[in-house]
C-alpha positions in Angstrom: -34.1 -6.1 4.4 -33.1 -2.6 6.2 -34.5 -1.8 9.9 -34.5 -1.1 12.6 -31.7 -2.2 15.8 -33.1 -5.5 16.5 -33.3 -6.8 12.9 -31.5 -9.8 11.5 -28.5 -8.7 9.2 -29.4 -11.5 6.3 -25.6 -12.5 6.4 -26.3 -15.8 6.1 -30.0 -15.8 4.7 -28.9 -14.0 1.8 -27.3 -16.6 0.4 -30.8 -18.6 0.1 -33.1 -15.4 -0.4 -34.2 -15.8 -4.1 -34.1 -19.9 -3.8 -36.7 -19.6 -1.2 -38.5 -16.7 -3.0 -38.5 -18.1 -6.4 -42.1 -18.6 -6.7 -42.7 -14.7 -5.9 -44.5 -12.6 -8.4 -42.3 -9.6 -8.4 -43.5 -8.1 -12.0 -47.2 -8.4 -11.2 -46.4 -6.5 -7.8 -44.5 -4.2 -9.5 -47.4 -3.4 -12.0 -49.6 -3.3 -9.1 -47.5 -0.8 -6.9 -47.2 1.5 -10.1 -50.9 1.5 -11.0 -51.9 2.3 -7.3 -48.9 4.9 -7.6 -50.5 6.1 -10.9 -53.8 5.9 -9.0 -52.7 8.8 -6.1 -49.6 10.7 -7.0 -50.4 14.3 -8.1 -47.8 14.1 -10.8 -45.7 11.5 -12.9 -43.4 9.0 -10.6 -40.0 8.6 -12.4 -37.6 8.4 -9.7 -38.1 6.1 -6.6 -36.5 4.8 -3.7 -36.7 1.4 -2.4 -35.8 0.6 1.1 -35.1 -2.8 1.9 -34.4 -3.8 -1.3 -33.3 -7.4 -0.8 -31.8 -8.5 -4.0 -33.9 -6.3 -6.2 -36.6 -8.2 -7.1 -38.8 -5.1 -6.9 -36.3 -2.7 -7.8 -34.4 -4.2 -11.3 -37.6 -4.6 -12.4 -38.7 -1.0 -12.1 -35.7 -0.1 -13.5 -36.4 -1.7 -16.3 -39.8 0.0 -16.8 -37.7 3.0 -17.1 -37.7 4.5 -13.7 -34.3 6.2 -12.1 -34.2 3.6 -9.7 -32.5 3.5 -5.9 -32.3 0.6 -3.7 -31.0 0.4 -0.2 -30.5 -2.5 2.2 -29.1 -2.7 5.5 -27.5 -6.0 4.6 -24.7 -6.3 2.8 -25.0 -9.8 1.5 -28.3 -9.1 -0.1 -26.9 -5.8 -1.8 -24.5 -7.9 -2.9 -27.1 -10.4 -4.8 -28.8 -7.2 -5.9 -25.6 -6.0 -7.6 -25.1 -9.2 -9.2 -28.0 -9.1 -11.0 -28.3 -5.6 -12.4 -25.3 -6.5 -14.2 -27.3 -7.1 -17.4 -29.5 -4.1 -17.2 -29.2 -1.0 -19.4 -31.8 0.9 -16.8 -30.9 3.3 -14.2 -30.4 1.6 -10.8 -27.8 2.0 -7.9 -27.9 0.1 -4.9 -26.5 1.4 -1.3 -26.4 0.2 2.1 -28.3 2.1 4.7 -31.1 1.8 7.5 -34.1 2.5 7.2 -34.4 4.1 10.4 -32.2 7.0 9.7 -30.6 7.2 6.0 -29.9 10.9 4.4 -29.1 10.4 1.1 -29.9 14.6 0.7 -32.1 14.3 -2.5 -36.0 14.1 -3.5 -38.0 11.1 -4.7 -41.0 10.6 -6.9 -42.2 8.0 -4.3 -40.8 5.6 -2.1 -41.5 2.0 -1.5 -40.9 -0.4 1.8 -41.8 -3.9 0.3 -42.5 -7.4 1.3 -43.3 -6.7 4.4 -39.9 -4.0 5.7 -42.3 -1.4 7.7 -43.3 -5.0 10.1 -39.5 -5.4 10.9 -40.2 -1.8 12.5 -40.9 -3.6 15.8 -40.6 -0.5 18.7 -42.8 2.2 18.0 -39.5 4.9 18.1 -38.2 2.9 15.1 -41.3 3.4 13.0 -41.7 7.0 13.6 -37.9 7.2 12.9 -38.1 5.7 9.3 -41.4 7.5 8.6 -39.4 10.6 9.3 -36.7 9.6 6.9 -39.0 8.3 4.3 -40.9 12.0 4.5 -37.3 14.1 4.2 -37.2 12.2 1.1 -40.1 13.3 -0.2 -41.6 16.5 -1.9 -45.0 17.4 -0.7 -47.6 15.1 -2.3 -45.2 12.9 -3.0 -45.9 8.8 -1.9 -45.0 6.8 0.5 -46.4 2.9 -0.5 -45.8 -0.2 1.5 -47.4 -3.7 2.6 -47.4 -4.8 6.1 -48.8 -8.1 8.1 -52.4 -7.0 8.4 -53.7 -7.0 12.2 -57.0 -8.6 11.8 -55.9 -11.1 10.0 -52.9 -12.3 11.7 -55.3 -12.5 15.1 -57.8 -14.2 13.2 -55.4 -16.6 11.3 -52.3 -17.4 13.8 -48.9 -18.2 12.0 -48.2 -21.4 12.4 -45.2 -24.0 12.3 -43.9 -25.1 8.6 -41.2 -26.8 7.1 -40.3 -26.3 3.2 -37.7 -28.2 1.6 -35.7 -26.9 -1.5 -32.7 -27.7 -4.1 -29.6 -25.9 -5.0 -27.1 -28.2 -7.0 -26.3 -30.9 -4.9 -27.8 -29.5 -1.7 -31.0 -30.1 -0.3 -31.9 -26.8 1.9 -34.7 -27.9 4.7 -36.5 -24.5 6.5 -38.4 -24.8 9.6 -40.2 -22.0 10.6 -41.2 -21.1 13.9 -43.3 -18.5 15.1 -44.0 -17.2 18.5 -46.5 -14.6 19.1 -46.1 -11.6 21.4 -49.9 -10.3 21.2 -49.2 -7.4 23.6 -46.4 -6.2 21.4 -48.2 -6.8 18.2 -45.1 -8.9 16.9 -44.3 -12.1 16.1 -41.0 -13.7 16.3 -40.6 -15.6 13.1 -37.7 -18.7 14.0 -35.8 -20.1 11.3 -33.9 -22.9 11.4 -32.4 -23.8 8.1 -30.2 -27.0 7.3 -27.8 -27.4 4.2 -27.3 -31.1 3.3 -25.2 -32.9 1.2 -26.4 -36.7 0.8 -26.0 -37.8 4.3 -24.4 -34.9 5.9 -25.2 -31.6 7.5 -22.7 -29.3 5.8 -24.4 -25.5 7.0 -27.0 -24.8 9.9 -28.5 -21.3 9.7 -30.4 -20.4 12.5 -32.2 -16.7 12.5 -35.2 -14.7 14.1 -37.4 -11.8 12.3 -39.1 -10.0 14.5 -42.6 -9.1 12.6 -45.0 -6.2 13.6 -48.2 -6.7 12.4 -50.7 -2.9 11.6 -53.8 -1.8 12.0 -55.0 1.1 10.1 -55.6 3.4 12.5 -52.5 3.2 14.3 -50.5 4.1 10.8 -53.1 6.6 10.5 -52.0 8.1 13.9 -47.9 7.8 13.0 -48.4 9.5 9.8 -50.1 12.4 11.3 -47.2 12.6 13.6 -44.5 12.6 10.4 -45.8 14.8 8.0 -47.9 12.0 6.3 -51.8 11.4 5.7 -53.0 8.0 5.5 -54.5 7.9 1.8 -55.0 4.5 1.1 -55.0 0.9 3.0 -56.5 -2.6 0.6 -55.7 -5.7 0.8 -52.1 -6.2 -1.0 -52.7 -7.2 -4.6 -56.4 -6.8 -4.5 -57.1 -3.3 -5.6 -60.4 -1.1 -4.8 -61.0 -3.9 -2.2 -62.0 -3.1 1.6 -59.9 -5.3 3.7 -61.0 -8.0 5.7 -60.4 -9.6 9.2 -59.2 -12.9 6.7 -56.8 -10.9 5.1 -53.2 -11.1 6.0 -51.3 -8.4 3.8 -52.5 -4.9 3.7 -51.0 -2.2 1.6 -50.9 1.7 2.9 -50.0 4.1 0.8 -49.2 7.6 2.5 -48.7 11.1 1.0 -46.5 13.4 2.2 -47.9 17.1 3.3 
C-alpha cells in the first residue's frame, strides 16, 4: 500500500500479502470498478493509474482487459511481488514506487484508482488533501477518481473487533492476531498485527505491524474534493451498485471527477 508518513512500509507483510488475501475477489472488483467507471466517465478509460497497488491484484488484471496499466506502491517488497507476477502477461503494465501523497509522474490518466481500502491509510487530514491533489494533477478534467474506504456509519455501528486467522505456506503454519484500537475522535483505528511463523514446534519469524485506518463519511470527502479540484459524483456501498448505503455497511465506494 502507498501513504502517507505514518504508514507501515509492508517490508515484512509483503511476504504474506496474497497468502492472507487469497480468498479476495479481485476480477469481480475489477469488473465492478470498470462498469461504475463505464457508468460516469465522459469518455472511454484506457489508461489508469493504480496507487497502492500491492502485488497487483487489481492492476494485472486490468491489464489484462486491455488497459495501459500503471501501478505504484510505496513499498518495495510488494512492488516486488507485483513484478513477479506480471511476468507472464502480454498486457501493458509497469509498476513504480511512489507515495501517494505526493508522486509526479508528469502524464494524464483515463482514471485513477486507490483500492482496498489506500485513501483510510490517509490518517491526518494534510495527507488526504495532499494525495487528492496529486491524484487531480493526474487527471484531465472529467476524468475519475474511484476508491473504497472504511465507511463511518458502519464502523461506529459495528466496532472492529479482535481476530485470529491461521494459514499454511509449505511447512509453515502462519497464525495472525489482529488487534484493533479505536481512536473515535480521530476517526481512525489502529489495526495491530501480530503474526507468528512456525515450523512444527518452533517460532522461526514474528512480524509485528500497525495500520493506522481512517474511516469516511460522505460529506467530509464531499468537502476535500471541493477543496482539490474534485466533485463528489458518487458514494454506494462497495460491490453493491445503485445501492444507498447504510449505517450496517462497512465499505463505501466514492467515485470523484475531476473539474
Amino acid at each position: 500500500m502507498i501513504s502517507g508518513n505514518n504508514v507501515p512500509n509492508f517490508k515484512d507483510y509483503a511476504e504474506f500479502y496474497d497468502l492472507f488475501y487469497a480468498e479476495k475477489d479481485y476480477r469481480a472488483e475489477c469488473d465492478y470498478i470498470m462498469t461504475i467507471a463505464g457508468t460516469y466517465a465522459e469518455g472511454p478509460v484506457r489508461s489508469l493509474l493504480d496507487i497502492g497497488c500491492g502485488t497487483g491484484g487489481h492492476a494485472l488484471i486490468w491489464a489484462e482487459y486491455g488497459l495501459e496499466i500503471t501501478g505504484m506502491d510505496r513499498s518495495p517488497g510488494m512492488l516486488h511481488q507485483a513484478m513477479k507476477k506480471a511476468q507472464h502477461l502480454n498486457g501493458s503494465v509497469s509498476f513504480l514506487e511512489g507515495d501517494a501523497t505526493n508522486f509526479n509522474l508528469e502524464r494524464k490518466f483515463d482514471a485513477v484508482t486507490a483500492m482496498f481500502a489506500v485513501m483510510s491509510y490517509q490518517t491526518a487530514g494534510e495527507d488526504i488533501l495532499a494525495a487528492l491533489h496529486s491524484v487531480r494533477r493526474h487527471l484531465e478534467r472529467g476524468g475519475l477518481f474511484l476508491f473504497d474506504a472504511w465507511s463511518g456509519p458502519g464502523v461506529l455501528s459495528d466496532p472492529p473487533r479482535d481476530r485470529v486467522s491461521s494459514f499454511r505456506k509449505g511447512e509453515l503454519e502462519i497464525l495472525r492476531t489482529v488487534k484493533p484500537e479505536h481512536d473515535a475522535s480521530r476517526h481512525v483505528v489502529d489495526v495491530r498485527y501480530d503474526i507468528l511463523c512456525i515450523k512444527g514446534d518452533n517460532i522461526i519469524k514474528r512480524i509485528r505491524e500497525v495500520h493506522p485506518m481512517r474511516y469516511f463519511f460522505p460529506q467530509e470527502i464531499a468537502d476535500y474534493a471541493s477543496r482539490t479540484g474534485f466533485e463528489l459524483i458518487c458514494s454506494e456501498p462497495f460491490m453493491k451498485q445503485e445501492e444507498s448505503l447504510r449505517i450496517s455497511d462497512w465499505n463505501v465506494l466514492f467515485v470523484l471527477r475531476a473539474v
